[in-house]
C-alpha positions in Angstrom: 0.0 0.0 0.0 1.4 3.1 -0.7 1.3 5.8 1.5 -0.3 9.0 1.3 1.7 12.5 1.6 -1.0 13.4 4.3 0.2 10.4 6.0 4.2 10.8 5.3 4.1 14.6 5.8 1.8 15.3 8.4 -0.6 18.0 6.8 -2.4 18.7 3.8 -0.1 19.9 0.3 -1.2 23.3 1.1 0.5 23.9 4.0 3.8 22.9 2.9 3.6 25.2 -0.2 2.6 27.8 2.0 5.4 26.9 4.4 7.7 26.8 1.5 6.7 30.6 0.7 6.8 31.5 4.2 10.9 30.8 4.6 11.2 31.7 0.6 9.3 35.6 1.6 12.0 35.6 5.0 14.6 35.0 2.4 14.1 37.9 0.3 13.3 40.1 3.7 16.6 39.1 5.5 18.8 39.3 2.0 16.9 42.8 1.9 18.0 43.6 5.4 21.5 43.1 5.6 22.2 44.0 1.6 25.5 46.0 2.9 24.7 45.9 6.4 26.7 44.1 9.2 24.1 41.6 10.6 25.3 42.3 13.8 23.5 45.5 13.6 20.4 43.2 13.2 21.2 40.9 16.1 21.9 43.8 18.4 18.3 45.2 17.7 17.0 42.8 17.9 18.1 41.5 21.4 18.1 44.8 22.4 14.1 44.8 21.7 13.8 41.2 23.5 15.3 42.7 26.8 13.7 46.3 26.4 10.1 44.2 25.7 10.5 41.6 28.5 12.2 43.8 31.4 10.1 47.1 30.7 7.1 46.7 28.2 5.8 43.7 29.6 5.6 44.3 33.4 4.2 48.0 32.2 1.6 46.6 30.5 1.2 44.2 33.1 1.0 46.5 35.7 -1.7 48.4 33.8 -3.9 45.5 32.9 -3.8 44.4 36.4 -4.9 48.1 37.7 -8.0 48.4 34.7 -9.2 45.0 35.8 -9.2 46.2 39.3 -10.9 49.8 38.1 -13.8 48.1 36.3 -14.5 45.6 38.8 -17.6 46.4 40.5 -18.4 45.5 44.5 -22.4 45.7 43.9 -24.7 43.5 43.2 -26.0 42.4 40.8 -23.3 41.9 38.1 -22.8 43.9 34.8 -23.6 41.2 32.5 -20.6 42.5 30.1 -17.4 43.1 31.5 -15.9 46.3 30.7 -11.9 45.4 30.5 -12.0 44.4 26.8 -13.8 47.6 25.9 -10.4 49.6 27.8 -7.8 46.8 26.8 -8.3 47.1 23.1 -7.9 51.1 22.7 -5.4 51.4 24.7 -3.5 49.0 22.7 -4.0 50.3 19.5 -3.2 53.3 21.0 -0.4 52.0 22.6 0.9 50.7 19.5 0.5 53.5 17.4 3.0 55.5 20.0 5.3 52.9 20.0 5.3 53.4 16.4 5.4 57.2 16.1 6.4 58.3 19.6 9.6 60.5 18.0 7.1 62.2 15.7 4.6 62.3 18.3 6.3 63.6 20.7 8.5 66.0 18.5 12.0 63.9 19.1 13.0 63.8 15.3 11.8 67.3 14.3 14.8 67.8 12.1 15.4 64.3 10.6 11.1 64.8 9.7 12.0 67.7 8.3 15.0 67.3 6.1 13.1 63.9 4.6 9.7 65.4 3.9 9.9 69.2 4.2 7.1 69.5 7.0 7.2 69.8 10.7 5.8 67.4 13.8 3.7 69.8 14.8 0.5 67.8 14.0 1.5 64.5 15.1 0.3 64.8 19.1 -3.0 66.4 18.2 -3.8 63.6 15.5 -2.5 61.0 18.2 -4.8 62.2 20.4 -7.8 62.9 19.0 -7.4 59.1 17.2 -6.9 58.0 21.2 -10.3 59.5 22.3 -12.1 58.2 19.1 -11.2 54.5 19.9 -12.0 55.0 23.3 -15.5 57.3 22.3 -15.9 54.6 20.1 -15.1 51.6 22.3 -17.7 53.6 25.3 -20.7 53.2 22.5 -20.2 49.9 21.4 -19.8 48.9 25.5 -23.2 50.7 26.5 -25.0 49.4 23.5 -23.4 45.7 24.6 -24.9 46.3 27.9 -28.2 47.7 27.4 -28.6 44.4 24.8 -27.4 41.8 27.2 -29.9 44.0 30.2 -32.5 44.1 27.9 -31.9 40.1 27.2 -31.8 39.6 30.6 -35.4 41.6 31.4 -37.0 39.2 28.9 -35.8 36.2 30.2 
């Protein structure tokens, strides 16, 4: 009997080609990389972001998950039938994220690098930061109370 590839490979054709293209697409990004760079450079980033993530980011964020699950936690009774922390946790990180991203523009660190690449200043960075902030959050405060009148309105029927 001859065996299939399913059975000699493990998984379906599909996800070997797409394996295949996976390590073929790292390739081209690594050779793209280092074209006349030391990849030391690269290693030392990218360690450097390993430590930087696990000693500061990490317990940070930790720390502030911790505290917005003891903020929303409510002491009376009955229950919210919707938590809130999901409707806080993903704002902030897209928020948090999009600092991470363009913190020296943001907060006006790379005003002359900006400025010799485009021609235009960082002055409009923090405003546009903001006001995207407190439209995820305005945003994420809607869908929360409309969430909680459905699930109180659920639970009046019931």
């Amino acid at each position: 009997m001859v065996p299939r590839f399913r059975d000699l490979y493990g998984s379906r054709a599909l996800h070997l080609m797409a394996t295949i293209a996976s390590f073929a697409f790292i390739g081209l990004v690594l050779v793209q990389v280092f074209d006349g760079l030391s990849p030391w450079n690269f290693v030392l980033w990218l360690v450097a972001a390993s430590i930087a993530h696990d000693l500061v980011a990490f317990p940070l964020y930790t720390l502030t998950d911790r505290l917005a699950r003891r903020a929303t936690r409510t002491h009376r009774l009955p229950l919210p039938p919707v938590p809130a922390i999901n409707y806080l946790r993903v704002p902030a990180i897209v928020s948090g994220l999009l600092f991470a991203v363009w913190f020296p523009l943001i907060l006006g660190l790379s005003e002359n690098a900006y400025m010799a690449a485009s021609g235009r200043g960082t002055e409009g960075f923090l405003p546009r930061w903001l006001a995207i902030t407190a439209a995820l959050f305005a945003i994420s405060a809607l869908l929360y109370a409309l969430r909680l009148s459905r699930a109180r309105s659920a639970e009046g029927e019931s």
